[in-house]
N, C-alpha and C positions, 0 to 999 in steps of 0.2 A: 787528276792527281790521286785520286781516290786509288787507282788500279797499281800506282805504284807504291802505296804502302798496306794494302791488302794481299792485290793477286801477284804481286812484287817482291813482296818482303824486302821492300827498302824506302828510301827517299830519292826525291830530286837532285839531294846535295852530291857531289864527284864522289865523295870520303863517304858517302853510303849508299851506292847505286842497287839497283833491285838484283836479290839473288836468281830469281826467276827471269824468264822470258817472257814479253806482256802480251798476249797473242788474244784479251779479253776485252768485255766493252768495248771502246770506239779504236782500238787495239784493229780489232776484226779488219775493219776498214780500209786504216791509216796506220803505218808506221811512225806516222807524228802528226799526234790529233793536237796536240797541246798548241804545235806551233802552227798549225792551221788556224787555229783558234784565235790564237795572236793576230795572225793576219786577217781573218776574217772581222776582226772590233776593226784595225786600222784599215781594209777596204768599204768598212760603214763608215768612219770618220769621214773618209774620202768625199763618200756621195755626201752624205749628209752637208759639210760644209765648203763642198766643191774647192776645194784647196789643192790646186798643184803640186805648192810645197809641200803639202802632209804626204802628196803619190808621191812624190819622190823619197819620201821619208821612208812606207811601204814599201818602194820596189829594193830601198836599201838595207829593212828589214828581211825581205825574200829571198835576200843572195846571202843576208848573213846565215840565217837559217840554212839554206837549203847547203850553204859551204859547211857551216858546222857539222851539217849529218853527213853531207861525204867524205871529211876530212877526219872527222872525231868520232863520233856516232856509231856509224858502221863497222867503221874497221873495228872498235871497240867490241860491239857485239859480235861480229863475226867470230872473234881469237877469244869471248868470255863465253859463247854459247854455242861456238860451232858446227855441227849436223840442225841441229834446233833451228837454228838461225837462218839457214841455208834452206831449209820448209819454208819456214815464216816469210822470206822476204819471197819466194819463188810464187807463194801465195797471194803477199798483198803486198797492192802499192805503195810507194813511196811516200805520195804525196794523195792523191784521189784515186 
């Protein structure tokens, strides 16, 4: 979070997305380190108390994510950062 109101010059919130492109910290990587993250606490849940219903819960988390960044996400950055964007993603993955 830190990178999006530093190396961002914004927030999380829609009504103030980051003026910048985040290509810094875990940026480098991951084009979505946050929501990795997300899922990496609920694939510990998983092992941890061996719960089907919580993977299921996770795999339902995984599709919402991964729909969000191709429906919204992308096309968003694409048409706010254009040539930039077009670096960034040719560079790093999506996902890992």
């Amino acid at each position: 979070m830190r990178e999006f109101y530093v190396a961002g010059r914004g927030t999380l919130a829609p009504w103030a997305p980051p003026q910048q492109l985040l290509t810094s910290g875990p940026y480098r990587f991951s084009r979505n380190p946050m929501y990795l993250g997300v899922l990496t606490i609920l694939a510990g849940w998983c092992v941890l108390w061996d719960s089907p219903a919580l993977l299921g819960y996770a795999l339902l988390f995984a599709i919402g994510f991964h729909l969000r960044v191709l429906i919204a996400e992308e096309p968003w950055a694409a048409r706010r950062f254009g040539e930039e964007w077009s670096r960034y993603r040719a560079r790093v993955r999506r996902w890992l």
